[in-house]
C-alpha positions as CSV (number, residue, x, y, z in Angstrom):
1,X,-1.4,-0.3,47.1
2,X,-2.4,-3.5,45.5
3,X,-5.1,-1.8,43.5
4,X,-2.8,0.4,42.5
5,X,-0.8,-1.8,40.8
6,X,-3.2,-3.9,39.4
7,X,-5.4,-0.8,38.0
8,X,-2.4,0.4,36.5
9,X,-1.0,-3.1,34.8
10,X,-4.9,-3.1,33.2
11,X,-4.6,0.4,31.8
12,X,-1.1,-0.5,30.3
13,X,-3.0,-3.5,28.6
14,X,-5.9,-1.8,27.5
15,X,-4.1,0.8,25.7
16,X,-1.7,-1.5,24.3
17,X,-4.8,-3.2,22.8
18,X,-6.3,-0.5,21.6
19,X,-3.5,1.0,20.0
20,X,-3.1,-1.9,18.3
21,X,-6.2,-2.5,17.2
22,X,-6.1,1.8,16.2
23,X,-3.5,1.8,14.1
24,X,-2.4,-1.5,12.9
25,X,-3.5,-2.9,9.4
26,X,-3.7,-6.4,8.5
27,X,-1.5,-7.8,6.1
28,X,-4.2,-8.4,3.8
29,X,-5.1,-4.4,3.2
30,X,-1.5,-3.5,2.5
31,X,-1.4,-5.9,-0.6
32,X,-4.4,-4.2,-1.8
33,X,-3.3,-0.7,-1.1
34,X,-0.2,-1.1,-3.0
35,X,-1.5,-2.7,-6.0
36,X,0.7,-2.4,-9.5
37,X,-1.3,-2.2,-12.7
38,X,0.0,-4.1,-15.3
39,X,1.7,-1.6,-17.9
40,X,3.3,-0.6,-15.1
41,X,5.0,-3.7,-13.8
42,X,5.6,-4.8,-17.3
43,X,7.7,-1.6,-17.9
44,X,9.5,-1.7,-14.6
45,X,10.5,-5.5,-15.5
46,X,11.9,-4.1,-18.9
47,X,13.8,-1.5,-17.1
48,X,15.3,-3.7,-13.9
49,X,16.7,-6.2,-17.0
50,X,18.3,-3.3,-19.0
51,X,20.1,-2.5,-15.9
52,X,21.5,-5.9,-15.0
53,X,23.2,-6.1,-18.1
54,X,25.4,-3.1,-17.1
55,X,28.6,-3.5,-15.0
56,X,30.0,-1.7,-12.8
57,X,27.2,-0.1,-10.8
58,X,25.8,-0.7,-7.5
59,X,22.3,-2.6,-7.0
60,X,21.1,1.0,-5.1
61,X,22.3,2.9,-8.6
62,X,20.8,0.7,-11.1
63,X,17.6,0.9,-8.1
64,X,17.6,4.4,-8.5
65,X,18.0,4.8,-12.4
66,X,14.9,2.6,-12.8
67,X,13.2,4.6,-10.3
68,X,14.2,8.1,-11.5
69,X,12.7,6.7,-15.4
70,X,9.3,5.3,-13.6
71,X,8.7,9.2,-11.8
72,X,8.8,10.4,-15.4
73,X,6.8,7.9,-17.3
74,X,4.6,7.8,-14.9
75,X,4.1,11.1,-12.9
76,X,0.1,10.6,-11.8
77,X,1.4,7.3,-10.2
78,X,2.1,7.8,-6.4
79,X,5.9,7.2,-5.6
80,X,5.1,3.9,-2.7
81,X,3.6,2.5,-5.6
82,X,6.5,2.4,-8.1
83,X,9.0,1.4,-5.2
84,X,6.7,-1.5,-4.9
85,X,6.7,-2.2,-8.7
86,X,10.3,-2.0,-8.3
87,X,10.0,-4.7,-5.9
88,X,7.9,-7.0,-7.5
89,X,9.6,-6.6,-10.8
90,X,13.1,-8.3,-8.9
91,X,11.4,-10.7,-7.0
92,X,10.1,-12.4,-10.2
């Protein structure tokens, strides 16, 4: 019964580790992945301040304006990309 038990607690940790180590990235690689070439964040910062000067319009709004204007200047670029532009651009 003991054995049991204990056999079963090490399976539950094993496979907790090695999902882990499966299908986890490190931090490191996602900055790399989702790296924004410079026309591109220079554009999306030109387009986040042209939106904060309007009134009246929610942050998601002048989000998705900026967003919809990126997918058509730049329709090779994949979308996670120019969310992350996005990003970056407001952080600054």
């Amino acid at each position: 019964m003991m054995l049991e038990i204990v056999g079963g607690v090490l399976c539950g940790l094993l496979g907790l580790l090695a999902g882990r180590w499966l299908f986890v990235r490190p931090p490191c690689a996602w900055r790399h992945a989702l790296s924004v070439p410079g026309p591109l964040l220079v554009r999306t910062q030109v387009l986040t301040r042209e939106q904060n000067t309007i009134e009246g319009r929610s942050g998601e709004a002048k989000r998705h304006q900026v967003y919809a204007r990126l997918i058509k200047d730049f329709p090779e670029t994949s979308h996670r990309v120019l969310a992350r532009a996005i990003e970056d651009a407001l952080a600054d």
